[in-house]
Structure formats: C-alpha cells, structure tokens
N, C-alpha and C positions, 0 to 999 in steps of 0.2 A: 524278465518281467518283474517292475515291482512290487510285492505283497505286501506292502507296508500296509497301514488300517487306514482307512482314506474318511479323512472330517471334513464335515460342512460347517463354518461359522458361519452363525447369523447373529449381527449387531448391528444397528446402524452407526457408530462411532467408531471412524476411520480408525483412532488410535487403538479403540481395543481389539480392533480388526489383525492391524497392523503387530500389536502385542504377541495375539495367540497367534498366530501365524509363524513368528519368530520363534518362538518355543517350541513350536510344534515340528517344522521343518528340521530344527535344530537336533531334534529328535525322531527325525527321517519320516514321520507322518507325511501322508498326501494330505495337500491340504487344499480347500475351496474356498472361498467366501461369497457371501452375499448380504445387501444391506439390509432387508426385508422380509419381512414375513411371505408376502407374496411372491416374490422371486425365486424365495425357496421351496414353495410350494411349486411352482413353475417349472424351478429344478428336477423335482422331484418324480413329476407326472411326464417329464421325457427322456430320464436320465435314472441309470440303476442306482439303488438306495446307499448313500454313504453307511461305514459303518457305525459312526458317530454322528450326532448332531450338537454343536455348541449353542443353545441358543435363547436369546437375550429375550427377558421377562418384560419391559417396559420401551416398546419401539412405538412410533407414529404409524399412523392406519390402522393393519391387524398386527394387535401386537402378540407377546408370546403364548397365551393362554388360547388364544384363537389361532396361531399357527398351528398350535400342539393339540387341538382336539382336532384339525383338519388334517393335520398327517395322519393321527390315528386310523384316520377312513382309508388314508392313499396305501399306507404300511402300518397295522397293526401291530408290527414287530420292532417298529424301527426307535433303535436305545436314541435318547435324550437325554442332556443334562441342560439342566436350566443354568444362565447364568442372571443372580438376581443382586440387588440391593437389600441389604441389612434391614431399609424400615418396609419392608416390604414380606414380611413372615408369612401372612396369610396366603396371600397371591403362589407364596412358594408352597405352601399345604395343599393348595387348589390343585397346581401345576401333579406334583406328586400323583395325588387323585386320580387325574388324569394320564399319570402312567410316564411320568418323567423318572427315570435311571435315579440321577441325583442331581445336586446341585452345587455350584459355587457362588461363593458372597464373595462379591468388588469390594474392594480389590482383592485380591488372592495373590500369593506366592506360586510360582514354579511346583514348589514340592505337594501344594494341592492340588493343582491341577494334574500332577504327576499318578497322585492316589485316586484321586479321582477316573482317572485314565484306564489306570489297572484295575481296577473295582468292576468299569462297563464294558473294556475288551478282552481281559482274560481269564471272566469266569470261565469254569469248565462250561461245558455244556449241559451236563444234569440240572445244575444248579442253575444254569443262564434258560432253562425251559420252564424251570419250576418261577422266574423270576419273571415273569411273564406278565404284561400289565393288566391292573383291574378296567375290564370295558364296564359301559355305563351299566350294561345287564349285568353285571358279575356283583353290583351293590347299590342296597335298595333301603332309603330311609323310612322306618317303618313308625317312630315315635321320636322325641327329642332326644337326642343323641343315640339313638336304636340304631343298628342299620343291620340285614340278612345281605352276610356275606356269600355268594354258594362261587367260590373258584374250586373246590373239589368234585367228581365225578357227581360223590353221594349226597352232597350241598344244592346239586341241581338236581338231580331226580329229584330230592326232594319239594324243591321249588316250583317242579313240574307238580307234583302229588298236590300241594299246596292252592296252586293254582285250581286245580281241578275241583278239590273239596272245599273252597272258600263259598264257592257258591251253593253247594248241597248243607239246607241250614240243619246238619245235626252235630248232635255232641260227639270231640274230637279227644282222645287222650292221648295224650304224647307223654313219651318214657325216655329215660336217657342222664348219665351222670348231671349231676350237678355243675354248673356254668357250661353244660354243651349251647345255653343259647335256648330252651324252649317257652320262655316268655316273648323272645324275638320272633319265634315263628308264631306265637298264639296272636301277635300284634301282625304278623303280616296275613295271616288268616283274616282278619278285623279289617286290614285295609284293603282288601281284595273282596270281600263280599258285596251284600245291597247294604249292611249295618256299618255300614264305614263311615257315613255321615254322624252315627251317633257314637255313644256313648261307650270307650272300651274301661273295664276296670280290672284290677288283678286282686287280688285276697291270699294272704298265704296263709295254710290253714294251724303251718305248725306257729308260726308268732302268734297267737293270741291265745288264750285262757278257752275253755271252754262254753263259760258263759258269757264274754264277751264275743267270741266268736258268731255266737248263736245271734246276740244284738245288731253286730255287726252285718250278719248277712241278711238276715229277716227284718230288722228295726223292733222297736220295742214302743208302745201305749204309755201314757203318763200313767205313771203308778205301779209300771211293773214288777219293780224293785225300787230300792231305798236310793234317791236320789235322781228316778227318775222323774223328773218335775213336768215334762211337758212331753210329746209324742216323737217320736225320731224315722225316717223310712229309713230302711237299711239298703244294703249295695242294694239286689233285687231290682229294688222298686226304681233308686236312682237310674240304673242301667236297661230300662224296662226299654223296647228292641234294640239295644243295642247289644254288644259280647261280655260276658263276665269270663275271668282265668281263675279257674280255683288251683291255686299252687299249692305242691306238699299235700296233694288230696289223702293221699293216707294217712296222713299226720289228724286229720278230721274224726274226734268226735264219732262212737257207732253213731247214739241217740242222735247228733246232727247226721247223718248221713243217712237217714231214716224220711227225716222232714226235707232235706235235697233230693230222696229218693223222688218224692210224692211232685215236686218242684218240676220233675223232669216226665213225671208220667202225667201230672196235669195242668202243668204251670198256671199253679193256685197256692196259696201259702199262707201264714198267720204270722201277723208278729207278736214277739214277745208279750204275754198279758192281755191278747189281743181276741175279740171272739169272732170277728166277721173276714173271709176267706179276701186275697189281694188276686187279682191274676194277672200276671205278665209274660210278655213275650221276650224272653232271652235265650240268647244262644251263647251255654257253657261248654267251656273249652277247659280240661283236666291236666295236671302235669304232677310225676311225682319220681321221684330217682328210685324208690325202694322195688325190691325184687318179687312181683307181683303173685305169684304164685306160692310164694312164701308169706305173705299179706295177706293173703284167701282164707290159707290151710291155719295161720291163728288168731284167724276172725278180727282183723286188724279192719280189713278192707270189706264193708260184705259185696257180697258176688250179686245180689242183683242192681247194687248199684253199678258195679264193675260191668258188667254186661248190658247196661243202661248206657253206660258213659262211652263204653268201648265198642260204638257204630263206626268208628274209623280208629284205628292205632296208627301213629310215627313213632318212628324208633330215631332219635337222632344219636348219629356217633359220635362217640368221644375224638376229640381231637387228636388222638397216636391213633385211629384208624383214618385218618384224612390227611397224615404228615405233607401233601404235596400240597397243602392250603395254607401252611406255615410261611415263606417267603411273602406272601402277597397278605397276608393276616397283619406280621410284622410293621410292613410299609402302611397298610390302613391306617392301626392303631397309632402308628408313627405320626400320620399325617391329622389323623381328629383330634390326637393329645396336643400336640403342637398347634394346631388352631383355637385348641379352647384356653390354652395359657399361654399364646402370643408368643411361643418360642420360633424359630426356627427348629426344623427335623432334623434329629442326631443319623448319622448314614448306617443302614444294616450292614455292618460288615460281612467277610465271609465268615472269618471266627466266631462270629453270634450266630450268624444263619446255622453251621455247623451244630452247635451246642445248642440253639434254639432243634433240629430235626432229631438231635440226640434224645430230648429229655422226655421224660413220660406225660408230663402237664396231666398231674392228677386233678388241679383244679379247672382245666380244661380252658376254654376262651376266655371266662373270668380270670384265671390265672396268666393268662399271655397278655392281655389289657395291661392287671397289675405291674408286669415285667418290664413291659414299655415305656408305661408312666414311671416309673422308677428312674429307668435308663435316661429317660428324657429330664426330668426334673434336678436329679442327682449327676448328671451326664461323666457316669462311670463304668463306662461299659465294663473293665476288670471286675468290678464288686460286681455284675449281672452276670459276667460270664462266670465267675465263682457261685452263684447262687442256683444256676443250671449245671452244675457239674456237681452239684451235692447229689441228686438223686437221680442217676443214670436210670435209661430205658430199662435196661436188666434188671435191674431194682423190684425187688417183693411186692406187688400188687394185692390187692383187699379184689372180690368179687365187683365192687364198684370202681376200681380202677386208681382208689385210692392207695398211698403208701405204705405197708406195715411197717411199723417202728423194726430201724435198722441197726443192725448189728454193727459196733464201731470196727473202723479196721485200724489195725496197731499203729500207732503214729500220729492218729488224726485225731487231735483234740476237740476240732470241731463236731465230728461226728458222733466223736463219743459222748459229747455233752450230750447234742441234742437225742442220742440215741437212751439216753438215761433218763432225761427229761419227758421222751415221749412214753416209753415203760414206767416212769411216775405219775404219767398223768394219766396214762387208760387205769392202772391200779386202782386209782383214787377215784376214779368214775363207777370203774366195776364194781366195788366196796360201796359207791354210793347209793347205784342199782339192786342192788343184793336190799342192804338195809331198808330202802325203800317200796321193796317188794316191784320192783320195776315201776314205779310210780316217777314218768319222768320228770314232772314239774316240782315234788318233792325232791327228787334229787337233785335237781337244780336250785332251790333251793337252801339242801343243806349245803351245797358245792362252792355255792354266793358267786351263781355266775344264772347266767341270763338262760333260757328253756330252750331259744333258740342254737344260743353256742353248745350248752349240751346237745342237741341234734346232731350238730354238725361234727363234735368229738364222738359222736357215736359212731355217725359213719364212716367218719376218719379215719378213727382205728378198728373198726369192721367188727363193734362189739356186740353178742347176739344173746338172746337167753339162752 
C-alpha cells in the first residue's frame, strides 16, 4: 500500500497544475488535482481529506479565500498552503487568519516548495496540535488593532467569565503582569456590555504628576490654577455612561483615591476649583500588576477603595503559564504585522517555535508582538532566535515574572555586558530611591529619565523598600 502524503492542487492554470504535479510525483507524493474552488470542495465532502492542500489565492468564481474559510466548516484540521502572487500581501495575511499552514509566492523554486513540504507534513505531533488554526471564535477585534486572543484553556474561561460580567454593570479589577493583555480584556468588557455604543477611555494613573492627574480625571473651572484660562470637563464627565479603565490604579495618588472613592459610592464629583457636585453614570474598570496585599499592608492602595473596586477580580496569566497559546499567538502577530506594513509573512519555523515555547517572556504578549515585528521588519530570524536564547525559562524570576539581573557565564561576552549593565543600573536606581526618601518622581528626576521608565525599572529589577 502506498503511504506516501497524498496533495490536492488547486489552481486553475493547467501549467502550474501540470508544474507541481511533476515535482511532486517526482518525489513519490500522491498527487490530485483540481481546477476550482468548488470541485475541491466537492472533492472533499465525498472523498477522505488529503493530507495537504496546494491551493491558489486568486481563481474565477470562489476563489482562494472563500474555498479556505468553507473547508474550515468541512475539516477544521485540514493543513493549507496558500499559493499566491507577490502583489497580493494582504489577501496572504487574510488567508493565514484564516488558518492557512503557509504559503508560496509565484514563481517559486523546487527547494521552497520542498521546505515548505517538510514544515506542514513532518512536524511532530505535539507541535502539529499546538499549530492548530485560529477559528473565528478563537479572535475577536476589541479596538483598533486590539484583538482578545483566547486559544489557551485559561484565555477562554476567561472569555467565558467576561462574557458573563460585561453585563452586571459593576466595578471590575483585573490583576496580572505587565503586557498579559488587561487593557484588551477591559475593551472587550466595553464591547460586550449595553455601553458599548459609547464612550470607552483608559487613564494610566502612573504617567501623570499628581496634580495633573487630578485635572485630568475630574476637569478643572477657569481659574483653578495658574493658566487655567477657561473651564475643561475631565475624562469622568467625557465618558459619562460609557466605561473608563483606570490603569496602574496603584500608582494613584491616596488623596485622589479618596475623591474616586466617593465617585464610586455616589457618582457625584467636583472639579478642580469647582463648588457645585457633577454626577455621572460610569462604569470603572481597574487594572494594576503590583502585589495587592503588599499595596494594603503600606497604605499604597487603601482597602475601601480596594473593596469598592474588587466586586469581581480576573487574574490574567502570564504568558509561560499559557505556553500552548504560543504557536497560534506567533502566526496572529505574524499575520497583523504583515498587514499593517504591507509585507508579506516571514514563516514560523520550527527553530523559533522551539526557542519561542522555551523562553520565559517576561514581558509577556507585549513582548512576543515586539519579537515578531522585529523578525518581520528586520527578517533575521538568527538575530531573534539569539535574542530568545539570552534568557532561558530557568532563568531567575522577580515575584512578577520579571528577569533578575543575570549572572554572566564564562565566555559569554554578551552576557556579561549586559549582566553588568543591569547590576549598574538597579544600583543607580536604588541610590536614587534611598536619597529621595522613596520619592519616585524625585528620583526620576534626578535619574533624567521619565517617572514612568523609572516604574518600569522598579519592577524590572524587583526593587522594594
């Protein structure tokens, strides 16, 4: 019996028909053909699923994009590789989307269509499950260029959770490192509710100054202060029924978190300078990465705002507790970078998939975005697969899942730079915290860097008083 892998080409031009045919044979493949989208579809609903599909992006009737979402219904499972034309990037982004293996650009050589081959018929199986295509429900556009991914277990519970509490209008606090994503879910909360028609806004509370922040969210009367010439509403008022996101909510001001408290027990408020009460109807959605019960115990956070805000808690997980999400995260990013800068999509090998399931991603979906856009724009996958091999899973963790500055190992110049470099620069922080009496805007500062980068080197390198 022959076991060779048996492909179906679909093109409508005899010659390219005629082309992969020849290679293919040549290389003992069972091979089929057919001119059509619809024949293959035809094929397909009486006849067991090849193990490959070859099949052509730009045909008469239903051409590739509408055979590929209609297979999906017949086999879910069934590997495609798109074959497309060069000016045609988007259409191959689309395709992908939709859960196309990869693809080949006309004309092609033997030796691609050769890698191409090996890439969709002899991953292992671990790896050929985790590769599994994104269905329409697996991603959901929540804002301009937003999207909630959930292909991991705890992505959809959560999605289910989300579902559930979009419509009970109380205050939601979501907890969870840094780039897990919970601005994504505070906007799909937004679009799942009855305030979805209106107004969503986000405020981060550690980017702004104290007193601005206060303007900011409340608005400020002419005359408040020096410069204020005319009356301003703040978010509040702008977002009156629609959702506000207070991000980095610990990063907020006690004295402001006194006037949110009142916001949320009688949504009434004053602005800046202002004597007569505003009252509006929003619904505040919290998020903050700091370890909350640590945040209580040094009055960072107070507890009846905590208790206020915390009518429903999500805990989203960091991306190394969701590793089976990585494969299909990959190819997303792959496919939205690539559409937004008109590239064609660089192919996930299996040496990146590898190195991408190894690595810890302290900076979590933020940080796999970054890796893609890199790999796609710079198209060196060596320099990415070197930049995930600097900081293996076993790697020294911080409480937040961040890095601790690594000890070099002998030989590695690289390491040891940057292992010296990071020990110079929590020093220089610590020293600046110390003199500033933990005054972080002060220390930032004297540092001559921005309030918000010091945040982010605080909890980078896991510095605590």
């Amino acid at each position: 019996m022959n076991t060779a892998p048996n492909i179906l080409i679909v093109d409508d031009e005899p010659s390219m028909r005629r082309y992969l045919r020849t290679m293919l044979e040549l290389d003992s493949y069972q091979v089929e053909t057919v001119d059509s989208g619809t024949e293959a579809l035809a094929r397909l609903q009486h006849d067991p699923s090849p193990d490959l599909i070859l099949l052509d992006l730009l045909m008469p009737g239903i051409d590739g994009l509408q055979t590929l979402e209609q297979l999906r219904q017949l086999n879910p499972h069934q590997k495609v590789v798109m074959l497309s034309c060069v000016s045609e990037p988007r259409k191959v982004v689309q395709a992908i989307r939709l859960g196309a293996q990869d693809y080949l650009t006309k004309p092609f050589q033997k030796e691609e269509l050769d890698a191409v081959l090996e890439h969709c018929l002899n991953t292992p199986s671990a790896s050929a499950e985790a590769e599994t295509e994104l269905s329409a429900n697996d991603v959901e556009e929540v804002g301009e260029d937003l999207f909630f991914i959930a292909v991991s277990p705890a992505m959809r519970r959560m999605r289910a959770q989300v579902n559930r509490l979009a419509h009970v209008d109380v205050p939601i606090l979501m907890l969870g490192e840094s780039g897990t994503g919970k601005e994504v879910v505070a906007r799909l909360i937004h679009k799942l509710s009855l305030r979805s028609h209106r107004m969503f806004l986000k405020v981060n509370c550690a980017a702004l100054p104290d007193e601005l922040l206060e303007s900011e969210l409340f608005g400020y009367e002419a005359g408040a202060f020096t410069g204020a010439v005319r009356s301003k509403p703040g978010k509040f008022e702008l977002c009156n029924k629609g959702t506000i996101l207070l991000d980095e909510i610990a990063e907020m001001p006690v004295r402001l978190q006194a006037k949110l408290l009142h916001v949320l027990q009688d949504q009434q408020f004053s602005r800046l300078g202002g004597r007569s009460t505003i009252q509006v109807d929003v619904r505040i959605l919290a998020a903050t990465n700091v370890d909350i019960p640590r945040a209580l115990a040094s009055k960072k956070l107070r507890e009846d705002l905590y208790y206020r805000l915390n009518a429903f808690t999500l805990h989203l997980p960091p991306l190394r507790e969701r590793r089976e999400a990585i494969p299909l995260l990959l190819r997303h990013f792959m496919a939205r970078f690539a559409a937004r800068y008109a590239r064609a999509p660089l192919p996930i090998t299996p040496a990146l998939l590898e190195a991408a399931q190894r690595y810890a991603w302290p900076g979590n979906l933020r940080e796999l975005e970054n890796v893609v856009k890199r790999y796609l724009i710079l198209g060196d996958e060596a320099l990415v697969l070197s930049e995930l091999e600097t900081r293996p899973e076993e790697g020294p963790l911080t409480s937040e899942g961040l890095p601790k500055p690594a000890a070099s190992r002998p030989g590695d110049l690289k390491s040891l730079v940057r292992g010296l470099k990071d020990k110079a620069e929590m020093e220089a922080i610590s020293r600046a915290l110390e003199q500033t009496n933990w005054s972080r805007k002060q220390a930032a500062r004297l540092l001559n860097i921005s309030y918000k980068a010091l945040l982010y080197k605080i909890r980078q390198y896991g510095i605590d008083r």
